[in-house]
Legacy VTK file of the C-alpha trace (Angstrom):
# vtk DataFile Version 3.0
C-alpha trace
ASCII
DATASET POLYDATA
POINTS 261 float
12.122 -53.670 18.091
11.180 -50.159 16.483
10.057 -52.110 12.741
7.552 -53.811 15.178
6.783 -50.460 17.325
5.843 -49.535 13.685
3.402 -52.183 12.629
1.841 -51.953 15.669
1.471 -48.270 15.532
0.310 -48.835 11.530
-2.351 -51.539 12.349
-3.938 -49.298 16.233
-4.087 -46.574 13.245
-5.739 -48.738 10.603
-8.202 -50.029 13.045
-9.447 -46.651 13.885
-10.595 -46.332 10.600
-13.175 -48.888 11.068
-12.298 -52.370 12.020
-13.521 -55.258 10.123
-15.857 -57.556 11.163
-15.544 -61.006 12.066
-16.622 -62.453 8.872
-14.415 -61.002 6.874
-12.017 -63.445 5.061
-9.171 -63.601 3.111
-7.239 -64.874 0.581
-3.777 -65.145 -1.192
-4.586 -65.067 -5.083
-1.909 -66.236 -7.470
-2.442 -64.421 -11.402
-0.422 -63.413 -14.227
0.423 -60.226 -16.377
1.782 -62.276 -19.286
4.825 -64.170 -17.857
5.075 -62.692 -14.362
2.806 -64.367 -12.074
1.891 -61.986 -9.063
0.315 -62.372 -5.586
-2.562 -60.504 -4.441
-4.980 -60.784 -1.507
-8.999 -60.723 -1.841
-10.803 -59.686 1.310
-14.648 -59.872 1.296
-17.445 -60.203 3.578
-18.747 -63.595 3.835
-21.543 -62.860 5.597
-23.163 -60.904 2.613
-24.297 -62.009 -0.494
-24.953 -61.442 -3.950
-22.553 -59.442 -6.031
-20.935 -56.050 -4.683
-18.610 -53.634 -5.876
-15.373 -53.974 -5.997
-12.024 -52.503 -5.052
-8.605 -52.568 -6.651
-6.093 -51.596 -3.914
-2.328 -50.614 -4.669
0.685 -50.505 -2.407
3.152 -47.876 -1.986
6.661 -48.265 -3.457
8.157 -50.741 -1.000
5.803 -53.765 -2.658
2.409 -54.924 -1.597
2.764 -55.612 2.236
0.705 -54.943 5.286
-0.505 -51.381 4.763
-2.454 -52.376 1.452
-3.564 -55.699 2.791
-5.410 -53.842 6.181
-6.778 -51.702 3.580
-8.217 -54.396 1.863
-10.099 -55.820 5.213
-11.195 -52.547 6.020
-12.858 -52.030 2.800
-14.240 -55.690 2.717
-15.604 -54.117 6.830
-17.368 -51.603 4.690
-19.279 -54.390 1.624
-16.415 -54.070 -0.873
-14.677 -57.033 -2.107
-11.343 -55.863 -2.232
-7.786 -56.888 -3.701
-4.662 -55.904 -2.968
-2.677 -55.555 -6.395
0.603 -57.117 -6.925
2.539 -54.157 -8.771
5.984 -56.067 -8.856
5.690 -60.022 -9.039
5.680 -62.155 -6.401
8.441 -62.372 -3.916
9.290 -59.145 -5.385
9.686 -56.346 -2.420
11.838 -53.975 -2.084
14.163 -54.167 1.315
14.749 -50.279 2.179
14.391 -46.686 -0.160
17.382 -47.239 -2.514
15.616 -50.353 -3.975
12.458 -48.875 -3.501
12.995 -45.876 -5.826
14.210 -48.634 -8.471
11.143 -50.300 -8.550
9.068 -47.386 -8.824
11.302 -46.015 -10.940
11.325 -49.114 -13.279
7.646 -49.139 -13.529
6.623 -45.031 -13.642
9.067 -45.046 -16.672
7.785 -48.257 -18.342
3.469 -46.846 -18.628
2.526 -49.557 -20.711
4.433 -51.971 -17.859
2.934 -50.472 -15.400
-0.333 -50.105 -16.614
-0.209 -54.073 -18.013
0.462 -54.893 -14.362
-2.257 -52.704 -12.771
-4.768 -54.584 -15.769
-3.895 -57.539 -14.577
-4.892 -57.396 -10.656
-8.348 -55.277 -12.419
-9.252 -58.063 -14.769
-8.524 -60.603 -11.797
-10.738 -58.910 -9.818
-13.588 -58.010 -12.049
-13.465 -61.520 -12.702
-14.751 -62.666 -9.217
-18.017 -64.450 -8.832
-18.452 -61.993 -5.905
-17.905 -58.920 -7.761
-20.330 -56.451 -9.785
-17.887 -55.296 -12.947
-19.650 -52.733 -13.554
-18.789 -51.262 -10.156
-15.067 -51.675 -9.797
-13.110 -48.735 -8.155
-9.181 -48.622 -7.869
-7.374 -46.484 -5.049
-3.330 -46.363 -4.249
-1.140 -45.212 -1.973
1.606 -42.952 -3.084
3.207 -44.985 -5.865
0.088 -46.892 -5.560
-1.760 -44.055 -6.168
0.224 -42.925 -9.156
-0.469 -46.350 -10.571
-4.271 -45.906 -9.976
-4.406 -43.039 -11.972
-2.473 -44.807 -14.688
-5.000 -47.447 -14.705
-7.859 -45.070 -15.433
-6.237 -43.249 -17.832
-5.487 -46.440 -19.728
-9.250 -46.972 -20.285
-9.871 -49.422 -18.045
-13.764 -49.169 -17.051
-13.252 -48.437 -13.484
-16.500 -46.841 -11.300
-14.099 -44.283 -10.227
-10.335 -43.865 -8.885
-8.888 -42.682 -5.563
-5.269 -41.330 -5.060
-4.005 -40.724 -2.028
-1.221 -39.157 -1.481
-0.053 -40.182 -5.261
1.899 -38.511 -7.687
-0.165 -36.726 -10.332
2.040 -36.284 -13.321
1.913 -38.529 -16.322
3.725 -38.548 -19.840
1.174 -37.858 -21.948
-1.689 -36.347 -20.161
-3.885 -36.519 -23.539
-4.211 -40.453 -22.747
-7.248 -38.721 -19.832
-9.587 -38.518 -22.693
-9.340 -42.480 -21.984
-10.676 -42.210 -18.461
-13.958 -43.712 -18.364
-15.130 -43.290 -14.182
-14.695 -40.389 -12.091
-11.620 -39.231 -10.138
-11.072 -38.351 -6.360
-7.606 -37.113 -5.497
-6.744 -36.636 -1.759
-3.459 -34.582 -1.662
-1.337 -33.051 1.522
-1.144 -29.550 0.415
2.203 -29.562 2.297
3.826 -32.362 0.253
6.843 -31.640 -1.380
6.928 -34.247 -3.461
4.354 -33.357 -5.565
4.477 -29.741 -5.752
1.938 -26.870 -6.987
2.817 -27.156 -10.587
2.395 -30.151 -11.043
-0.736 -30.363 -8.894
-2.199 -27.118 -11.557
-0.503 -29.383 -14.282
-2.911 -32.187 -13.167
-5.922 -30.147 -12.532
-5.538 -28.747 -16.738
-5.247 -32.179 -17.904
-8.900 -33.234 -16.188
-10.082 -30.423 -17.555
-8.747 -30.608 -20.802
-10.103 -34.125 -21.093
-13.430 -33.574 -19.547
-13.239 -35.529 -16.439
-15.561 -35.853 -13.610
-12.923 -34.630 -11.503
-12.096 -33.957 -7.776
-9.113 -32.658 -5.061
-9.394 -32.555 -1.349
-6.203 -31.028 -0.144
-5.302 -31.401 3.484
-4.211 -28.087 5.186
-0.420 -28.423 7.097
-0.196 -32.541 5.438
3.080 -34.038 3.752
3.305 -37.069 1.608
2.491 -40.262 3.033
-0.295 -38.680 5.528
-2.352 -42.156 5.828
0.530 -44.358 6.971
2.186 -44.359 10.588
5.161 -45.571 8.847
6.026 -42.745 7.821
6.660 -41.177 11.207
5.593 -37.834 12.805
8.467 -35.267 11.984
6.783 -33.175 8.675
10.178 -31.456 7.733
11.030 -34.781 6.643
8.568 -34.785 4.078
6.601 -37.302 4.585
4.982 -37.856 7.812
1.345 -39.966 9.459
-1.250 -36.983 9.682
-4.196 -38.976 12.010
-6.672 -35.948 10.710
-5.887 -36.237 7.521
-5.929 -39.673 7.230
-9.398 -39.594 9.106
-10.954 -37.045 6.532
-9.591 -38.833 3.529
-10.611 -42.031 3.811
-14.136 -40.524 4.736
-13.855 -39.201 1.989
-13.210 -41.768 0.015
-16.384 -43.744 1.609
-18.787 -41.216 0.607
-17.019 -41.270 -3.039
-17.719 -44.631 -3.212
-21.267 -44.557 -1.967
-21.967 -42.057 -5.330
-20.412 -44.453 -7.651
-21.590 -47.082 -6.766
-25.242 -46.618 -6.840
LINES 1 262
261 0 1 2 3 4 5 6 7 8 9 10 11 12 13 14 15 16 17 18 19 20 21 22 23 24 25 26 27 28 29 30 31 32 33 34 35 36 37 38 39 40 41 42 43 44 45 46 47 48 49 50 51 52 53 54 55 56 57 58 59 60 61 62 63 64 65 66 67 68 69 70 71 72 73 74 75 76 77 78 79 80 81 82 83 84 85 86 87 88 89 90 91 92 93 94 95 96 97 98 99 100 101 102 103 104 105 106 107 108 109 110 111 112 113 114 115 116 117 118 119 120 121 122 123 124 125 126 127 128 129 130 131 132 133 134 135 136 137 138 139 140 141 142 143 144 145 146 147 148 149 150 151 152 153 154 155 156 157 158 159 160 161 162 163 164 165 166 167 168 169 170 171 172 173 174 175 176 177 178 179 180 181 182 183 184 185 186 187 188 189 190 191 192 193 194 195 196 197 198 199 200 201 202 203 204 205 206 207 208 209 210 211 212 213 214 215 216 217 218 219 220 221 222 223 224 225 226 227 228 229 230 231 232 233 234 235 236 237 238 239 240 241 242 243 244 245 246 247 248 249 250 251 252 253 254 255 256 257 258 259 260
């Protein structure tokens, strides 16, 4: 009764966003990173036409579920077609935090992994009859947006990136000279997950490399401030913030609007 009392909570919260209209479809989309095969979900507009940017959309650390795939409508609401990445394989969640932080783990310490995996929902996407290339963004949740970052820093020729909520460090932060877009990072200045040095740490390496850079940090926000799933109770350290999760993902839309012109 309370995981449902969750998803209910997570999709009144998603909705509020923006809910999509009613010619927005989807669509479970089977593709490979070398042997693994993986399962994403598309979600466009059919009632538009012509090609339109697109977005690359990456789950947090439990495996691509719900959250990402709302997302994904909401941004196909707003002229986007948009795809929910696959990260870990299909069939391939995690079933509570323990295995969780194994996946993660597994991938954050494997870059090349990660970023072959992250390549692999791009080039699917860019791919799309429906879909500009020139104009593809990427944007993640937590580990999601770690990964996001990852992606732009392995060259990929994204529009531009959005983190939320993601951690910022990397192992060699000379591989930003590689990022080709621009870079929008919406951070809970309260989040003690990713703390002020590395957040400075972060900040040097854009600079360092030249990057059209930017940070939005939310006054009073934890980690996971866009997801209801993560409860209300801050001294946990991660928590749903409704006001920051409002102001980032507008945000985000008027991010978008610049890049993709």
């Amino acid at each position: 009764m309370q995981s449902r009392k969750i998803c209910r909570t997570m999709a009144l919260a998603v909705a509020a966003a923006g809910p999509a209209p009613a010619a927005v479809k989807t669509e479970v989309v089977e593709y490979k990173d070398g042997e693994q095969l993986c399962e994403g979900f598309l979600a466009w507009d059919d009632a538009a036409s012509g090609k339109r940017p697109g977005v690359v959309v990456v789950h947090e650390w439990m495996g691509l579920g719900d959250y990402a795939k709302e997302r994904a409508k909401q941004l196909a609401g707003l002229g986007y077609v948009a795809f929910a990445a696959d990260i870990y394989g299909k069939g391939i969640r995690a079933k509570d935090a323990k295995e969780a932080g194994a996946l993660a783990g597994k991938y954050k310490g494997d870059l090349p992994l990660l970023r072959s995996r992250a390549r692999a929902a791009f080039d699917t996407l860019a791919k799309n009859p429906k879909v500009d290339a020139s104009r593809v963004f990427a944007i993640g949740y937590c580990f999601g947006g770690t990964t996001a970052l990852e992606l732009a820093r392995s060259g990929a020729p994204l529009a531009g990136v959005v983190s939320f909520h993601g951690g910022l460090s990397t192992k060699d932060p000379a591989d930003a000279k590689n990022v080709k877009g621009r870079v929008l990072v919406l951070h809970g200045a309260a989040d003690p997950y990713v703390p002020a040095a590395e957040v400075a740490a972060f900040q040097k390496e854009m600079d360092d490399a030249k990057v059209d850079w930017q940070m939005v940090l939310y006054a009073g926000a934890v980690h996971s401030f866009t997801n209801p799933g993560a409860g209300s109770d801050p001294s946990k350290g991660a928590a749903y913030d409704a006001r920051a999760d409002r102001r980032s993902w507008e945000a985000m839309k008027a991010f978008f609007v610049e890049g993709a012109k």
